[in-house]
C-alpha positions in Angstrom: -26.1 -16.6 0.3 -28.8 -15.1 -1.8 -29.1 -12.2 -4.6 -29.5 -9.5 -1.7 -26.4 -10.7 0.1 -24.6 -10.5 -2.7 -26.1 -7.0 -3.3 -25.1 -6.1 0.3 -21.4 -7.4 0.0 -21.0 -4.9 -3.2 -22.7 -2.2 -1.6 -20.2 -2.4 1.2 -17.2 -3.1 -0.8 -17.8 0.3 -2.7 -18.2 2.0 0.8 -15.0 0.2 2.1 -13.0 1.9 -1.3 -14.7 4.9 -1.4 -14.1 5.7 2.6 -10.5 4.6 2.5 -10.0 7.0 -0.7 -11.7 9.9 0.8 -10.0 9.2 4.1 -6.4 9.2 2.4 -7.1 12.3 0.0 -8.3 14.5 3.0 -5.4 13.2 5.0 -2.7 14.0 2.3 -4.4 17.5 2.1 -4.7 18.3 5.6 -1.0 17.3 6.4 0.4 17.4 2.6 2.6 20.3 2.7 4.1 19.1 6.2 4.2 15.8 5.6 6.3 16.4 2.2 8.7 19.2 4.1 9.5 16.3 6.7 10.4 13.7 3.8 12.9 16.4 2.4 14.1 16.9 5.7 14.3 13.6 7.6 16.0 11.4 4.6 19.9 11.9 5.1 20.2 8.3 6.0 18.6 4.6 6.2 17.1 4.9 9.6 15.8 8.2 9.1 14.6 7.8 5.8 12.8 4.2 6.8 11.4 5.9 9.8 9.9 9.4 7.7 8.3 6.7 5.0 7.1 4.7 8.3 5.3 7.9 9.5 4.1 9.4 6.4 2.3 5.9 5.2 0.8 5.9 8.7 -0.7 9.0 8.5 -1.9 9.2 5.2 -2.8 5.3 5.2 -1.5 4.7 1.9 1.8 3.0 0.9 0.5 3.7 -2.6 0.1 7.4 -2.2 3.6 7.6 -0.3 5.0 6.1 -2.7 3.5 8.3 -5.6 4.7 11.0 -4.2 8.2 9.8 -3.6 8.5 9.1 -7.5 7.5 12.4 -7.6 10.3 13.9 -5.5 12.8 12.1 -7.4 11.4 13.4 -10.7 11.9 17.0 -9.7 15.3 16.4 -8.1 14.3 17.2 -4.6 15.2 13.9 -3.6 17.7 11.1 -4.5 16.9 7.6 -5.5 19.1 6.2 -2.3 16.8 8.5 -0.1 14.0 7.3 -2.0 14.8 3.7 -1.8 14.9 4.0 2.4 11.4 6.0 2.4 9.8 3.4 0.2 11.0 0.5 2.6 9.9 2.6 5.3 6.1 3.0 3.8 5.7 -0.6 3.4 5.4 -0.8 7.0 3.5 2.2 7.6 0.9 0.7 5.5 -0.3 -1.7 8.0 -1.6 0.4 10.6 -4.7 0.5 8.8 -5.3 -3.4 9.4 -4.3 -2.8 12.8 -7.2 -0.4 13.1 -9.4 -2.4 11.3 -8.6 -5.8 13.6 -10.3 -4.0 16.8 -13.7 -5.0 15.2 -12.5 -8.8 16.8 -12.8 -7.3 20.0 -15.4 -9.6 22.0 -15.8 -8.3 25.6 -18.3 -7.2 28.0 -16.6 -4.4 29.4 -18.2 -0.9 28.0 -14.7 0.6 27.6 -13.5 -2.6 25.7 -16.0 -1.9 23.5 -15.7 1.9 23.0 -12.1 0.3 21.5 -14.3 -1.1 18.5 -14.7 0.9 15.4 -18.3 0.1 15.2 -18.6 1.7 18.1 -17.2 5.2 17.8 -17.3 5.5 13.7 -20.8 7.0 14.4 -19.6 9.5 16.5 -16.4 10.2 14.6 -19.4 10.4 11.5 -21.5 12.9 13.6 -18.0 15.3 14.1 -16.9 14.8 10.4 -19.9 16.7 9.3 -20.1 19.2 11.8 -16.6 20.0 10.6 -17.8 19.8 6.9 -20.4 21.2 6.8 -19.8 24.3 9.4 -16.7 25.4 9.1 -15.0 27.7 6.9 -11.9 26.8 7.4 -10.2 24.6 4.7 -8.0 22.8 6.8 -11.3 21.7 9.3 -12.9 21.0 6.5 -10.0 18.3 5.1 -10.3 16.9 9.0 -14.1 16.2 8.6 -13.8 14.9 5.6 -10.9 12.6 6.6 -13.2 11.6 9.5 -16.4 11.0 7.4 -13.7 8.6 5.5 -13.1 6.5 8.0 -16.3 6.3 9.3 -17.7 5.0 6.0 -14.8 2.6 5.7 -15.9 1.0 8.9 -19.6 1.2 7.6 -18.4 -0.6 4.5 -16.5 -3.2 6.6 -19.3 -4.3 8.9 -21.5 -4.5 5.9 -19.2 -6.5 4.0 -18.2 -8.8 7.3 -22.3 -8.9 7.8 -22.9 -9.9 3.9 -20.4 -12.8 4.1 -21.1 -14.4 7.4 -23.3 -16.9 6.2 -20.4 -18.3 3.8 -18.9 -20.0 6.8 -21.8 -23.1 6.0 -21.4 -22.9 2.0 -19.1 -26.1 1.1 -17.8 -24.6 -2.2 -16.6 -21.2 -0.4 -14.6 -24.0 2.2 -12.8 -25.6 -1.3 -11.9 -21.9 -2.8 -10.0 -21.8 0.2 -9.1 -24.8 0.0 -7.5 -24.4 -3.3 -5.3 -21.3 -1.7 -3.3 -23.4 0.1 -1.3 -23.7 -3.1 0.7 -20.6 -1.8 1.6 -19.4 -5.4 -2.1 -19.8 -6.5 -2.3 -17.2 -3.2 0.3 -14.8 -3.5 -1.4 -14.6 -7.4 -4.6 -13.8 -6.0 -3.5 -10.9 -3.5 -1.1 -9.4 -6.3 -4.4 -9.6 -9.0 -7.1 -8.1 -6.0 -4.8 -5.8 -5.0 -3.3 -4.2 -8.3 -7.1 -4.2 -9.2 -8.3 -1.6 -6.4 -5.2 -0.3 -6.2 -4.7 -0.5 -2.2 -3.2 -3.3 -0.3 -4.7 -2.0 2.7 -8.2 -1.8 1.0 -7.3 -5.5 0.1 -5.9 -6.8 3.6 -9.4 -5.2 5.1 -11.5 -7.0 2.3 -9.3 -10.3 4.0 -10.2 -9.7 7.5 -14.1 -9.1 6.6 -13.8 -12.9 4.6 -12.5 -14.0 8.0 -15.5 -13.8 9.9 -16.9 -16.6 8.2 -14.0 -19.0 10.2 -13.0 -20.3 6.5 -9.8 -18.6 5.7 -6.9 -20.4 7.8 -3.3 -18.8 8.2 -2.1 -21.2 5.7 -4.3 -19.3 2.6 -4.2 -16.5 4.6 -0.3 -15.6 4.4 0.6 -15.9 1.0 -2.8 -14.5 0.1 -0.8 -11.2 2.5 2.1 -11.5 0.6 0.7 -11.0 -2.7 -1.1 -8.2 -2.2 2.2 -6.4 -1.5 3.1 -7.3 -5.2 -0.2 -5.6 -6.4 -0.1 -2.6 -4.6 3.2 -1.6 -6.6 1.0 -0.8 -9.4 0.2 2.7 -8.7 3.7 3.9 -8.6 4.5 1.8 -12.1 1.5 4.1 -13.5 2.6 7.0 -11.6 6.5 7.0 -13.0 5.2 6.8 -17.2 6.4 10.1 -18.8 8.7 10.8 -15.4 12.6 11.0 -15.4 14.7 7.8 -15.3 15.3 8.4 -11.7 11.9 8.5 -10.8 11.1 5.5 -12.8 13.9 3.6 -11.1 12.3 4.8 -8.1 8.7 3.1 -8.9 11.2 0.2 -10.1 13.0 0.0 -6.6 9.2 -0.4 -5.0 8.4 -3.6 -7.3 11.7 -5.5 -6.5 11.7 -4.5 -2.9 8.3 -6.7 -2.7 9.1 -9.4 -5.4 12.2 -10.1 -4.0 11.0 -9.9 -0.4 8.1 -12.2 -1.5 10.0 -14.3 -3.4 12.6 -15.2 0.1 10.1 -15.4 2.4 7.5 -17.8 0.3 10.3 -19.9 -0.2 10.8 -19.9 3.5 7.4 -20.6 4.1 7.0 -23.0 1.6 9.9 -25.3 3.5 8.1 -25.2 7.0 4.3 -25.8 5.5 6.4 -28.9 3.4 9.0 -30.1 6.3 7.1 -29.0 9.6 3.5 -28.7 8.9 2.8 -26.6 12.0 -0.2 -26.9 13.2 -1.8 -23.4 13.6 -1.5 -23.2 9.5 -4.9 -25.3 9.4 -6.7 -22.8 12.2 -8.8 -19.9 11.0 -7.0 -17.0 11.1 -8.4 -13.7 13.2 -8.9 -10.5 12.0 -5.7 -9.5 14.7 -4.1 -12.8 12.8 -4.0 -11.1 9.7 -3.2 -7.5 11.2 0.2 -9.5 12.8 1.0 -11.3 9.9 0.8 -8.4 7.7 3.2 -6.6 9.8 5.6 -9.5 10.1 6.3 -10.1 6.7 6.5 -6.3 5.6 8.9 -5.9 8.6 11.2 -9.4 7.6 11.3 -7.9 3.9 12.6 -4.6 5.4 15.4 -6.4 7.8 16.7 -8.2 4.5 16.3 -5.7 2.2 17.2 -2.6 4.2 21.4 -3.8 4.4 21.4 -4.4 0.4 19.4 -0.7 -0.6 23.0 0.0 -2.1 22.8 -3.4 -4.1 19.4 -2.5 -4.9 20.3 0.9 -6.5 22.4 -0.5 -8.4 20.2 -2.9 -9.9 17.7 -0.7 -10.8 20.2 1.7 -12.7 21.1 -1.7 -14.8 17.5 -2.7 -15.8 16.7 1.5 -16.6 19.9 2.4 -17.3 20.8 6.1 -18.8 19.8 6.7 -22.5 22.6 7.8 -25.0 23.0 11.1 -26.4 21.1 11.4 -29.9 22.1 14.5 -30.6 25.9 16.3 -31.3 26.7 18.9 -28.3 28.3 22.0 -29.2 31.6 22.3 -28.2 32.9 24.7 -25.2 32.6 28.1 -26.6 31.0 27.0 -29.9 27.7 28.6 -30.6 25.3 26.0 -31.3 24.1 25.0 -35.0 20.9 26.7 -35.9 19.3 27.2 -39.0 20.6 26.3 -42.7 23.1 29.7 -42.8 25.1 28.3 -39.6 24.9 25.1 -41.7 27.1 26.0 -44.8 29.1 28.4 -42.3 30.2 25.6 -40.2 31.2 23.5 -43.3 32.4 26.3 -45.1 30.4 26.2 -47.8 
């Protein structure tokens, strides 16, 4: 791997980013007002609240920008923090569509319909009808869908050029011991929660994972704690989103962090056992880009199943580590007009 590969894999990695940030911004435009009527609507209990965060994340492919703007809901008081804690659990799994998506590049087949599946296949035409929409329409609603489609088309640009820059890694012994060293599952969930906080997107991250794949390196051992890390990271944005926001909303950002600590936390010590006790054998095999689009739905579904029953617990944690502040400042009593200025002063104390 030379300069100019090296070159290449940036110059993809900024198209990956930038495609997946248009994409998501023109999405939450096109569908924002609907999409945020639904959440008011559809969060009177667990199941529906799990299933509108579910939804929303899919659409706007973005647990990060769901989230954002359910600390945002509970900051203006259109929505409580036990709705918010049920939508939050809910985007978590909505985020992983987009490695779903992005797992179809794996698709090796002769058949011409097999391949029309692949996203290398129709992001040019998808490309071809984003500008036509951008470009030629008035309409600001096409515009957002051309836009969102451009998006996506460069984020599959960005992935192919990344997955094309790496390839040649698969021969390069000191790319085989980074890996290597991964297997230390703490060593990996630090390294997803580090990438991830960094750009900000844990699906951004779990794509950059699947284009490191194709060089036949990365087994399901690094892979899978490397997955649950990056759930960690991606709680950033919604810790920056709730400074200067009401406590609620802060507990709400809050509630996102320990969902995915704690989650983490269960589920690497369960992993740990069975890597330590078992050793199973697919661990050591090179993990697929569908590999990592399963096991990034697994876990974020097995943290939702344990988490989901104790959302009351939860709550009531996150009211104990930001609990109310005291009053600072003497309230009038009922019917007493309110202290004002140095005359009300000596009239109050009778001076």
């Amino acid at each position: 791997m030379d300069i100019f590969d090296v070159l290449t894999l940036m110059g993809g990695l900024s198209l990956f980013l930038f495609g997946m940030n248009v994409m998501g911004q023109a999405l939450e435009r096109r569908a924002g007002g609907n999409l945020k009527s639904l959440l008011e609507r559809l969060t009177t209990n667990k199941a529906a609240g799990l299933l509108a965060g579910l939804g929303v994340t899919a659409v706007i492919q973005s647990s990060s920008a769901a989230t954002v703007m359910v600390v945002g809901f509970v900051n203006s008081g259109l929505m409580t923090l036990r709705q918010a804690i049920n939508v939050i659990m809910g985007a978590n799994i909505g985020t992983t569509v987009t490695a779903w998506v992005l797992s179809l590049g794996g698709i090796d087949s002769g058949n011409v319909f097999v391949t029309l599946l692949k996203p290398s296949s129709f992001a040019p035409v998808l490309a071809v009808v984003g500008v036509i929409f951008y470009m030629f329409c008035k309409n600001d609603r096409k515009k957002d869908t051309g836009l969102a489609l451009l998006g996506f088309a460069t984020l599959m640009f960005g992935m192919e050029t990344m997955s094309g820059a790496v390839s040649g890694l698969r021969d390069v012994p000191e790319f085989q011991r980074l890996f290597v060293m991964f297997q230390n599952p703490v060593l990996g969930v630090a390294a997803g929660a580090v990438l991830t906080a960094i750009i900000q997107s844990s699906s951004a991250s779990v794509g950059i994972l699947q284009a490191l794949s194709v060089t036949g390196q990365v087994s399901y051992g690094a892979a899978i704690p490397i997955i649950m890390g990056q759930n960690i990271g991606t709680c950033a944005t919604a810790m920056l989103s709730s400074v200067g926001t009401s406590k609620n909303a802060k507990r709400a950002a809050m509630v996102h962090l320990l969902f995915n600590v704690m989650g983490t936390g269960v589920w690497l010590g369960v992993f740990w056992v069975i890597k330590a006790f078992f050793s199973p054998l697919f661990l050591a095999e090179s993990v697929s880009l569908f590999g990592i689009a399963a096991a990034h739905s697994v876990f974020n579904i097995l943290c939702t199943v344990i988490m989901l029953p104790l959302s009351g617990c939860l709550e009531k944690l996150v009211c104990r580590l930001v609990p109310d502040g005291g009053r600072t400042e003497a309230q009038p009593e009922l019917g007493q007009r309110p202290i004002s200025g140095p005359a009300d002063m000596a009239e109050a104390y009778g001076r």
